[in-house]
N, C-alpha and C positions, 0 to 999 in steps of 0.2 A: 611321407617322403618318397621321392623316385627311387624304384629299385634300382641299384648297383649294378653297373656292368663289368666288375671288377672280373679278368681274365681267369680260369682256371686251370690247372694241369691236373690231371687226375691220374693215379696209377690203381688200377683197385685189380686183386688176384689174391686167388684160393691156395695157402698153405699147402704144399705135399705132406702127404705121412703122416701116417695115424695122428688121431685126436687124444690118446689117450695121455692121460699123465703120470709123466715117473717121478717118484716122491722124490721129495727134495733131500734127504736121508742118504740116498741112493747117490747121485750126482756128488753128497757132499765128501764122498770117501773116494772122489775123483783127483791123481796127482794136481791137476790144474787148477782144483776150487776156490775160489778167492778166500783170504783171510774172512772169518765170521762167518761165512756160508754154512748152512746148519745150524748159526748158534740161537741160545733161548734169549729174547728180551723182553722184557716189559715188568709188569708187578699186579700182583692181585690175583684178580679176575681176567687181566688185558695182559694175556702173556701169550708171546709168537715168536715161531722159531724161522728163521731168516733164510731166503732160498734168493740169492746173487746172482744165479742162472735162470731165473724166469724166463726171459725176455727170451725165443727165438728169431725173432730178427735177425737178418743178415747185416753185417756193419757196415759192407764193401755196397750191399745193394740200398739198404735202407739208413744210413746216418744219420744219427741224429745229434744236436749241437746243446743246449741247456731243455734237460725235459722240466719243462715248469707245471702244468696240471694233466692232472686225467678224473673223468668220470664214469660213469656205468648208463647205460640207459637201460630202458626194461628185460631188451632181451638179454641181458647181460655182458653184450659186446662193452669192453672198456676203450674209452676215445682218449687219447692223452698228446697232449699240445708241446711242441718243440720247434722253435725259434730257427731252425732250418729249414731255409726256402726251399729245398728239394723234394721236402715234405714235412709242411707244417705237420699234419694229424697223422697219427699211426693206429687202425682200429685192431685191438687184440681179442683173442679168447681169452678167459679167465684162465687157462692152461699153457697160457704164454706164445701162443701160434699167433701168430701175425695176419690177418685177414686181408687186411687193406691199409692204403694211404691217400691222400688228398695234398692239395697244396693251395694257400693263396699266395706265395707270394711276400707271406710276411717274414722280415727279419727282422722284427720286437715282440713276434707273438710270445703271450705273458697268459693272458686271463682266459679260462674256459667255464664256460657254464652251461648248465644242462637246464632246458624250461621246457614242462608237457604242459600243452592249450588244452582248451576245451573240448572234448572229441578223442582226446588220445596221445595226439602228435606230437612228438620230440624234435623241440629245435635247439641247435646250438647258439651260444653267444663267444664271439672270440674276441679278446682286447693286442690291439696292439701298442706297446707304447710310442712308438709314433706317430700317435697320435687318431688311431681306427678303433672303430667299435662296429663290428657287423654282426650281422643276425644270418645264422646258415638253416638247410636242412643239413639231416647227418651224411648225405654226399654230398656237401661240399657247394652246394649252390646260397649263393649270395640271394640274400630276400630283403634284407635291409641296410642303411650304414646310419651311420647317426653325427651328424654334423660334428664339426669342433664349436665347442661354447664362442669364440671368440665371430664367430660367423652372425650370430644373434643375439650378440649384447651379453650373454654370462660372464665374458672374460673381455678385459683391458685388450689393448693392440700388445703389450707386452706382456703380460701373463702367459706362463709356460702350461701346456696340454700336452700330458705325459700318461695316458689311463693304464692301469694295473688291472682291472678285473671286472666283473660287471655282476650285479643281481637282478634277480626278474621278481616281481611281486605277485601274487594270487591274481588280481587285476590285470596284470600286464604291464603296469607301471616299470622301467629300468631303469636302476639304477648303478651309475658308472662311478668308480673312485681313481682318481686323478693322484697317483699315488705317487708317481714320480713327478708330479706337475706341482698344481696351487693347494693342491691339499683339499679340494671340494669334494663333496659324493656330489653329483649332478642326476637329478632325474629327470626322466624323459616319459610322455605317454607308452601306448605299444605300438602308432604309429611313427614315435619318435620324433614329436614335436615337443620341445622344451617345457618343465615343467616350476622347477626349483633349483635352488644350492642350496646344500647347508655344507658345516663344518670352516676349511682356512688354514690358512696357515697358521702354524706356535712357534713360538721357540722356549718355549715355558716346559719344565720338567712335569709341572702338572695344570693341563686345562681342560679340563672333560668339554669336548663338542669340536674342539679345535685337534691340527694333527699335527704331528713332524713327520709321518709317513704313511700316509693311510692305503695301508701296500694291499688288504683285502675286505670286502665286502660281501656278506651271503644272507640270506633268508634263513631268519630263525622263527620258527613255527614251534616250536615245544610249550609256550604258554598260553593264555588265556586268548592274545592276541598277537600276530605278527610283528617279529621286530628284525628291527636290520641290525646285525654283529659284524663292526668295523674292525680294523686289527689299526693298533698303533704300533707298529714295529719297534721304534727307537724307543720307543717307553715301555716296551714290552707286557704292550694291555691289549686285551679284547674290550671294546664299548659298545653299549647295546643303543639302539636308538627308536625312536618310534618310525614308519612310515613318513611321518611330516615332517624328523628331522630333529625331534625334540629328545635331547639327550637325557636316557633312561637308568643307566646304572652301569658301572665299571668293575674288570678284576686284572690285578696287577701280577704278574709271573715274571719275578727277578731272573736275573739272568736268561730271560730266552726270547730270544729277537724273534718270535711270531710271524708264519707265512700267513695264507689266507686262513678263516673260521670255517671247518666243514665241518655239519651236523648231518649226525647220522644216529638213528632210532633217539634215545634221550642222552648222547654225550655229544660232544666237540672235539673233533681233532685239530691237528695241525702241525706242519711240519716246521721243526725249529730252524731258520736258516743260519743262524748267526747265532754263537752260545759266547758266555764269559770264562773269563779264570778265575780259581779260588782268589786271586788277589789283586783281578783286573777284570772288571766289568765293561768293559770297551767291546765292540763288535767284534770277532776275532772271527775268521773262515776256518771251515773243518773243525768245527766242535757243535756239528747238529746232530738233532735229535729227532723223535717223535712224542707231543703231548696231548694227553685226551685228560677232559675236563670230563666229570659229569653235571646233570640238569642242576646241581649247586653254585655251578661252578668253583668245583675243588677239582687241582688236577689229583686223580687215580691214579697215572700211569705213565710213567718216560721210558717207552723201548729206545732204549741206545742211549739212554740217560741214565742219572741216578733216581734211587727212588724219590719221591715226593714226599716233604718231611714238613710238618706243620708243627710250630709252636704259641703255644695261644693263641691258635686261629691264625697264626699268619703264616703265610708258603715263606720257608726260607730259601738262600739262595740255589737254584737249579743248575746244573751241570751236566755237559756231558760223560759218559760213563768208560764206554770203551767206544774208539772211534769206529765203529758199525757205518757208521753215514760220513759224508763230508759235510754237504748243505743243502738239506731237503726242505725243498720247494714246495711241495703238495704230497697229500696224502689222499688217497680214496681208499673209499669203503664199498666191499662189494656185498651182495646179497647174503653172504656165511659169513660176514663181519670177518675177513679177510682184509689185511691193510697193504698197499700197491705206493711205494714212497717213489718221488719223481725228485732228483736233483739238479739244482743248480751250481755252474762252475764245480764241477765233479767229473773230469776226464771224459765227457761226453759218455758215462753210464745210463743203458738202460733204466727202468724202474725195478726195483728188488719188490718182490714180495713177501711179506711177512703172515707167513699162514697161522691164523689163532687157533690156539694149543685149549682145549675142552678144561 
């Protein structure tokens, strides 16, 4: 496909003032420190104490509007996507300094992903949900876009194209999930000529293959062979799936509305956007959390939740614990298994970070 002439604005500038970092400890005994700043969550092994001031950013110069993902590339810089067209991407240090920004432009930016080629190289994938899926370098230059299905026969004239998020496969293969749309994962080659659908719409409380909201999509590399881990939000599952689409095996997690699956060393995280009440399982805003599964898929661990309680094998209902979060959108993971929560509809908050406790 023709490369994109999509418009840029770039802002990109060097932080003043030391690099060093002041523990969060310090900050937390500050009159101003927001409620939970400093405090301990999680369980087990996956236990972080909560630092609410990370972010230096300027709010007057750099605003930001719902932060929905962030990632880390090699050199550890973290790229984190926010649906203000003043500036979609915000690049940080892992000590909360603000390096740089970029913008396309978009006011649906939703999905980010991180894919290294052959050779080294790190490219971005950004989703918009109205209806964009482009391929960047990490400044911000447009390399690819990837049609709407309806332009080459995947979708009806009336089928809605609404993408949430995108995966990249070992191959190149992309694939996009239509999460606010018909509910398809769409794949694409790497040149971004059409390849398949799988999945569709349900309205069925249980249909492995089929979605009510296939809000994320990521490359699961931990077994024998790659598989794609779907998120069913409204039915609050992860579904694993083969490359070709053939649906693989499912885990159900009551009460927790499920952002996108990021895998990281052998667990899954994810940010819960949408939690239940002990006596209402309905979507309800401001009762999210953070859950990591490990390679069983058992969740280990709810920072900002309750612990995770299994009886004869089966997760009972999950909750949030103390409101730590509103509705967290995305989680990353950086190189010292540090956790960087991005939310949505959350007073236009930075990302908190949660530094893991030894």
């Amino acid at each position: 496909m023709a490369l994109s002439n999509v418009s840029l604005k770039r802002r990109s500038f060097l932080a003043a003032g030391s690099a060093a970092l002041l523990a969060p400890y310090v900050r937390a005994q500050s009159k101003t420190a927001p409620e939970f700043h400093g405090a301990v969550v999680g369980h087990g092994a996956f236990r972080y104490r909560v630092d609410k001031l990370w972010s230096q950013a300027d709010r007057l110069q750099t605003p930001v509007k719902d932060c929905h993902e962030m990632v880390q590339v090699k050199d550890g810089r973290l790229f984190m996507l926010t649906n203000h067209v003043q500036n979609n991407v915000l690049i940080y240090h892992v000590d909360g300094t603000l390096l740089g920004t970029w913008t396309l432009g978009f006011g649906g930016a939703h999905g980010l992903a991180i894919h290294e080629e052959a050779g080294g190289k790190e490219f971005l994938f950004i989703t918009d949900t109205g209806g964009k899926v482009v391929k960047t370098t990490l400044d911000g230059e447009v390399l690819l876009e990837l049609a709407a299905p309806s332009t080459f026969g995947a979708y009806g004239a009336k089928d809605v194209y609404s993408p949430t998020e995108t995966a990249v496969a070992p191959n190149g293969d992309i694939y996009v999930a239509d999460g606010y749309g018909s509910q398809y994962i769409l794949r694409f080659d790497r040149e971004g000529k059409f390849i398949s659908k799988f999945g569709g719409r349900s309205t069925q409380p249980t249909n492995p293959g089929r979605f009510m909201q296939a809000h994320g999509v990521a490359l699961d590399t931990r077994g024998t062979e790659p598989l794609l881990v779907c998120t069913e939000r409204i039915r609050n599952e992860f579904n694993w799936f083969t490359l070709e689409g053939a649906h693989v095996r499912g885990v159900y997690l009551p009460g927790a509305y499920v952002s996108r699956p990021v895998i990281a060393g052998r667990h899954l995280y994810s940010g819960v956007c949408f939690g239940a009440r002990l006596d209402d399982y309905r979507m309800w805003q401001q009762r999210g959390y953070v859950t990591i599964l490990d390679d069983a898929d058992r969740v280990i661990s709810n920072p900002g939740g309750r612990a995770p309680e299994y009886r004869e094998n089966r997760l009972q209902l999950m909750l949030q614990d103390q409101p730590v979060f509103n509705n967290c959108h995305d989680v990353a993971v950086d190189k010292e298994e540090n956790l960087y929560v991005c939310q949505w509809n959350s007073s236009q908050v930075y990302p908190y970070k949660l530094h893991r406790l030894a």
